[in-house]
N, C-alpha and C positions, 0 to 999 in steps of 0.2 A: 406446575409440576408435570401434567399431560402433556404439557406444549414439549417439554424436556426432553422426556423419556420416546418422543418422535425421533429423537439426533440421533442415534445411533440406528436407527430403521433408515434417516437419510443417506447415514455414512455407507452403511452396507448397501443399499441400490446404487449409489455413487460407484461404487467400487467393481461392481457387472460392466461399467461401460468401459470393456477391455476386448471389444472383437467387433468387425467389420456387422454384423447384426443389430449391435446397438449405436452405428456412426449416427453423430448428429441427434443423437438423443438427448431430450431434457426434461428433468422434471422440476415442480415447484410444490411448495407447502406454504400453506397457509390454517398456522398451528396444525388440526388433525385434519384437515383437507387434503388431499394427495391430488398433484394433477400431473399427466406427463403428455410428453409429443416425440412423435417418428415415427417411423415403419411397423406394421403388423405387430411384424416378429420381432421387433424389440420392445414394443409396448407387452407382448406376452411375457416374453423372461421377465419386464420388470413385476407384471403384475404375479407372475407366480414366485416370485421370491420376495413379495409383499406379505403376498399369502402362507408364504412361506416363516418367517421371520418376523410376523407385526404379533401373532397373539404371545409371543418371548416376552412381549413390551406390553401386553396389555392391548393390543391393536386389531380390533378383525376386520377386517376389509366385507366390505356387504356388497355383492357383486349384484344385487335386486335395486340397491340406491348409486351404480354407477351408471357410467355414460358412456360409450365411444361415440368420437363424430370421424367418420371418413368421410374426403374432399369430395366425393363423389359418389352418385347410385352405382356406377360400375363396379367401385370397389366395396360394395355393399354383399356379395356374395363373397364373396372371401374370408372377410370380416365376419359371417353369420359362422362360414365352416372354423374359422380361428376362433372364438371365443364366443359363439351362439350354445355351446353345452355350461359355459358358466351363470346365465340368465342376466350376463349382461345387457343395457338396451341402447341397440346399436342405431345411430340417427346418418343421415346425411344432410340434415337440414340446420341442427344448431343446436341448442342447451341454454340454460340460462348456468350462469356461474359466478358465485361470489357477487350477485346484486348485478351484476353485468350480463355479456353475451358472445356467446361464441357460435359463428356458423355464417351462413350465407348472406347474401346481401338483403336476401327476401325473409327470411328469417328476421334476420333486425327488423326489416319496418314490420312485420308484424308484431311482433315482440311491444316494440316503441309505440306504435300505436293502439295496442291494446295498454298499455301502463298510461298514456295520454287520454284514454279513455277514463280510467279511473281517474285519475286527477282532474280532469273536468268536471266528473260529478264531486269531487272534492270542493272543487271555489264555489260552486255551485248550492251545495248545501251549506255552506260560509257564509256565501251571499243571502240565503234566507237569514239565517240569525243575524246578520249583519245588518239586518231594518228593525230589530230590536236592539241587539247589542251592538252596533257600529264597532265601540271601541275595542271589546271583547274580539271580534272577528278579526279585526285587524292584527293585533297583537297575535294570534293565531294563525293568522296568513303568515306575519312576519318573524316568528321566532318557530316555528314546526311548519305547516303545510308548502312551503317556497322550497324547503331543505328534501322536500321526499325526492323532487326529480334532480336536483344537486347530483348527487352519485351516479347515474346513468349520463347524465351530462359530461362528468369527469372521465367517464370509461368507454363512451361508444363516439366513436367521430363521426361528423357530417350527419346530425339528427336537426338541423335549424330549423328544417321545414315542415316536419310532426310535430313543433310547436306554435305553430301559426295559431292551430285551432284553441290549443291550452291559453295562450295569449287573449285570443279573442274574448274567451270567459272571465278570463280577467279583466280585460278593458271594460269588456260591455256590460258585465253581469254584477263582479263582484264590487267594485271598485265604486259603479253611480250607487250599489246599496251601500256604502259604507258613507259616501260624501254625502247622496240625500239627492245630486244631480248628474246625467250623463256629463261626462267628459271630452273633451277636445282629445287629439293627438298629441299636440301640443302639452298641455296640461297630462296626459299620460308621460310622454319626455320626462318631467320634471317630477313626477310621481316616481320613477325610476332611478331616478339619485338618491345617493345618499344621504342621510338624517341631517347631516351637516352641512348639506351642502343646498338644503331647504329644499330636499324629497322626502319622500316616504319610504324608500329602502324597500321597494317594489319592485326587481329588474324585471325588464322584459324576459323570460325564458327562451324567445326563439333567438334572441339577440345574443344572449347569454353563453351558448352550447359552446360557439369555438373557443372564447375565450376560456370556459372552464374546462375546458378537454385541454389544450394548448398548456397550460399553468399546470394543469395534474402530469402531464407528460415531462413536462420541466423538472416537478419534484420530484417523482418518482423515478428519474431517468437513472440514480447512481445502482438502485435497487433492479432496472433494470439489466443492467451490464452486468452486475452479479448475477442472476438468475441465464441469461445470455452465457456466460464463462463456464456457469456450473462448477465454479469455487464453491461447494457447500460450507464451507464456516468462514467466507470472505463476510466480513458485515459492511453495511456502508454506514459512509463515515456522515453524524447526526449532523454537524457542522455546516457539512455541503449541501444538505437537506433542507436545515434552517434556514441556511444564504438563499438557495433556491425561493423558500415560503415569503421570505423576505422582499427577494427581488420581483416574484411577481404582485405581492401585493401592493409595490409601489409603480406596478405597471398599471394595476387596477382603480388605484387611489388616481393616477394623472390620466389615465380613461375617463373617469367620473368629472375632472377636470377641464379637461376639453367639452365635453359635453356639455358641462356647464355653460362655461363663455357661449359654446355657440346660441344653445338658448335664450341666455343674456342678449346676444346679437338679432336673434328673430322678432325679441319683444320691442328689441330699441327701433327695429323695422316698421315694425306693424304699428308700434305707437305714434 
């Protein structure tokens, strides 16, 4: 019902972008999240006829828990004189957003490597119980602890190489405490397939990033274009959604394939 009672708050800032002040302006929601992009003075008008028109609905905008980001320190004095009396906090650096990131290229790697950070001590206190409970750990890696960096993988592009490290506690730490002995590379390979395919449903994370960023931009792409248009009650259609989930999971399924064979071919080598 909150989610609802946002629609006509969207209709009505929809409606302002009718003058060369708000060109090229957009906003998005996500339920009672409000995010918008452009110019200054068009991020003002929208946010004061937010302020304007959200508590109608039930809505008040908390100007202590938003954010602006300008592209630049330059435009950081401007930004302080436009909207530094609201106690908004104005960055030029980035923001985390919706489990994601927005901001500089320096920004993300700190961002990612500080979240790489805490997932390492995550396999890592795994791997301790993992020399009592093996099985326990494992099922734990494999149905919750794998899934935390999932969503960042989905949303930030070109992060393959902040996972080296996460990888490496996997291979060397978590993985010989669960089997009982270190591991080959080899034997890592084949730990990274699927249940079915005689893995362990283990992927590697730094291997992993492009392709689950690649497949989320696939899906997501028809909900991009609407949000691009700024059709506020365009929906996208669930169907070409589904086709998309679809299509890429049997990219992912003959990924897992190939792979296969080839390891099939390494052993028939080496034997």
């Amino acid at each position: 019902f909150y989610v609802i009672s946002t629609v006509p708050i969207i209709r009505s800032l929809a409606n302002e972008k009718v003058d060369p002040v708000t060109e090229n302006f957009k906003q998005a929601w996500f339920a009672d999240d409000a995010t918008a992009a452009g110019k200054l003075m068009g991020i003002l008008k929208w946010w004061n006829k937010l302020v304007d028109i959200g508590p109608r609905y039930g809505y008040f905008p908390n100007p202590k828990k938003c954010v602006l980001i300008v592209k630049n320190e330059s435009m950081r004095e401007r930004a302080d004189e436009v909207f530094g009396h609201f106690g908004i906090q104005i960055t030029s650096k980035g923001q985390r957003h919706l489990g994601a990131i927005v901001g500089t290229p320096e920004y993300k790697e700190e961002y990612i490597r500080e979240k790489v950070e805490e997932w390492k001590e995550d396999v890592k206190t795994l791997a301790s119980i993992a020399k009592k409970e093996p099985q326990g750990a494992y099922s734990a890696m494999v149905f919750a602890i794998q899934h935390r960096w999932k969503f960042i993988q989905r949303t930030v592009p070109e992060i393959s190489e902040y996972f080296d490290e996460l990888e490496y506690e996997i291979h060397n730490t978590l993985l010989p405490a669960i089997i009982g002995r270190e591991i080959s590379d080899l034997e890592r390979d084949f730990i990274a397939l699927p249940v079915r395919l005689g893995g362990l449903g283990i992927p590697l994370p730094n291997k992993e990033c492009r392709y689950e960023y690649e497949a989320s931009r696939q899906v997501t792409n028809s909900l991009k274009e609407v949000i691009i248009s700024q059709k506020i009650m365009e929906t996208c259609s669930k169907k070409v959604i589904e086709n998309a989930k679809k299509h890429m999971k049997m990219l992912k399924g003959n990924r897992s394939k190939v792979a296969y064979r080839q390891l099939l071919g390494i052993l028939d080598v080496s034997t």
